[in-house]
C-alpha positions, 0 to 999 in steps of 0.5 A: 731571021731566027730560025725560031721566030714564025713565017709571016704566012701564020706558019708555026716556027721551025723546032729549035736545036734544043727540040731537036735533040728529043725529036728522035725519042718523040719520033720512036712514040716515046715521051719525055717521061718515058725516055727519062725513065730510060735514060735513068736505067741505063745511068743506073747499068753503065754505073753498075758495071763502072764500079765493078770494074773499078773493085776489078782494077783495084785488085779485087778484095772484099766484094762491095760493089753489091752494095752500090748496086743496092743503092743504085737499085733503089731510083728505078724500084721507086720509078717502077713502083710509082708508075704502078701506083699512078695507073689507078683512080684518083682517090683513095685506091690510089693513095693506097697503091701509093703506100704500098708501093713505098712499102713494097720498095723499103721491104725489098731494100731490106730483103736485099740488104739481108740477103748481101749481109747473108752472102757477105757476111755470113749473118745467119739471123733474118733480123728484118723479120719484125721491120717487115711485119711492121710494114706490112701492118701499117699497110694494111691498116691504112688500107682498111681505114682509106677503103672502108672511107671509100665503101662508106662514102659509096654506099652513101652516095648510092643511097642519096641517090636512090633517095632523089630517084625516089622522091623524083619519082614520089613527086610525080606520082603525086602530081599526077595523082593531084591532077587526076584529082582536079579533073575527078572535081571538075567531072562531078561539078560538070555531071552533077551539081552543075547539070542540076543546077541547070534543071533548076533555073530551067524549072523555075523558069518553067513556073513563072510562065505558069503563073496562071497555074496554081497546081502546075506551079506547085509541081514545078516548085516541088521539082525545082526544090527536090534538084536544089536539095540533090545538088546540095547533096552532091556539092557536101560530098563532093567538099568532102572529097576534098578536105572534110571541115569536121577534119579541120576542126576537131581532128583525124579520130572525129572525121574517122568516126564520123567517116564510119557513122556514114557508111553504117558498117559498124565499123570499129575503131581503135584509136591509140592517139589522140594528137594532131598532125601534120594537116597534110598526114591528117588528109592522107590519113583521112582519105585512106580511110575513106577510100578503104571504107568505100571499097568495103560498102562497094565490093567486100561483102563484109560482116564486119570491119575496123579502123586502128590508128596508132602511134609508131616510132615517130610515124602515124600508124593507120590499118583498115580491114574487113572480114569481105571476100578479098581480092582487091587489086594492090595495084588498082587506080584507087590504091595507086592514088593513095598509094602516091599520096602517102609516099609523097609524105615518106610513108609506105603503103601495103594491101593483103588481100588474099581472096576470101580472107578480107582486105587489110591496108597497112599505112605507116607515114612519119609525123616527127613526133 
């Protein structure tokens, strides 16, 4: 049997001769690689010292050996240099560790043959100077352009992904804002106009057994008519906390001035524009709106309030304020909505609201125009 075919218990096969002959480098914790860079050291000293003991038996003469040692210099100094430049991250940082090795290895070729024309030859003139500062502005605009690529490339990348948290974090809230919304509508529909509408049928009901009750019916078909008329109040406002029809129909300017004539504020509205948007910029718009309005009747106090609405580089500029007591809470549940709302369509939102300064909300979403 050879001594390289495996044992039939599954057993791996015995190392050839040929393997056998590394096993005493594998065994000293060197590699292949590392015993080839070695033996090539050694190849490079032994020959070294043959040739300067061949110029020795030939009578000496003219020293040339230090010229066959350059050029047996020159294998180990590329062996050295590009384990050097190997070791760092693939990409560019590597490739420029790469030219600068090679660069490092033809400067000190030409360092070295200065130096052996100098000893030799008495030459007095450094005449590497211009091919050294060649090299090493070739070096270094090849570093600028491979690194400034990488920085670019970088800084792209921390910015998309800055973008994708941003946008997962956007669309979250605006999840979380439109389920928080489903469940406001659901409330109202189940306190208010629901529990009406129940009274109703419960009134009605009342009055047909009361038939024989002209006056008692009377009552009760008043009452039945007054929570019909509260449940019809209560279903208009709440369709207009979902989406105004006025704003559908004739636009953000219309549904804002009638937003304003509800309230009985007198509030002033500047409006630099005209065109229509986005339906869903015009409804984050809209309810920004309402929403600031409805904290100025509620809270601010105010003398006097206002509504401006501007075109701004490509985005929908929108700012409420009032001259109220301020100190509304940037961070409060209402804000925090609208606030998800609006960075849902890549627009910011800010509140100023020193105490006793009145309240200014800023929004800025982009519409493409």
């Amino acid at each position: 049997m050879s001594e390289r075919a495996p044992l039939a218990s599954g057993l791996p096969a015995l190392p050839g001769p040929s393997t056998r002959r590394w096993m005493p480098t594998l065994a000293a914790g060197l590699s292949i690689g590392e015993y080839a860079r070695s033996l090539l050291r050694r190849l490079a000293a032994l020959a070294a010292v043959l040739l300067t003991a061949i110029w020795a038996l030939n009578g000496r003469g003219y020293f040339w050996p230090p010229w066959a040692w350059l050029g047996l210099a020159v294998p180990v100094l590329l062996d050295f240099t590009a384990r050097w430049a190997w070791r760092h991250h693939p990409g560019a940082v590597r490739r420029v560790a790469c030219v600068w090795a090679l660069v490092s290895v033809v400067a000190v070729i030409l360092l070295l043959t200065w130096l052996l024309t100098w000893l030799l030859a008495g030459v007095n003139e450094f005449w590497p100077a211009w091919a050294l500062l060649g090299l090493a502005t070739a070096g270094s605009g090849y570093s600028l352009v491979a690194l400034h690529d990488r920085v670019l490339v970088a800084r792209g990348r921390r910015a998309l992904r800055a973008r994708i948290d941003m946008l997962t974090q956007t669309r979250r809230q605006a999840v979380d804002a439109q389920a928080a919304e489903l469940q406001r509508i659901e409330r109202d529909l189940h306190d208010g106009a629901q529990a009406r509408l129940v009274a109703l049928t419960l009134q009605l009901g009342r009055a047909e057994l009361r038939v024989e009750d002209p006056a008692e019916v009377r009552r009760l078909i008043h009452d039945a008519q007054r929570e019909a008329h509260h449940a019809i109040a209560e279903l208009r406002d709440l369709a207009r906390g979902i989406v105004p029809p006025l704003l559908a129909e004739r636009g953000l300017v219309a549904a804002v001035q009638a937003l304003a004539a509800r309230y009985g504020l007198g509030t002033a509205i500047q409006a630099d524009t005209h065109r229509r948007v986005a339906p869903a910029v015009e409804s984050a718009a809209y309810f920004v709106i309402a929403e600031a309005l409805t904290n100025t009747a509620k809270h601010a106090r105010a003398q006097r309030s206002w509504v401006r609405l501007t075109d701004e580089r490509r985005a929908l500029s929108v700012v409420v304020g009032d001259d109220g007591r301020g100190g509304a809470d940037p961070q409060g549940a209402g804000l925090a909505g609208l606030r998800a709302r609006v960075e849902a369509l890549d627009g910011r939102l800010s509140v100023q609201s020193a105490s006793g300064e009145g309240t200014v909300v800023e929004v800025s979403i982009p519409c493409g125009w």
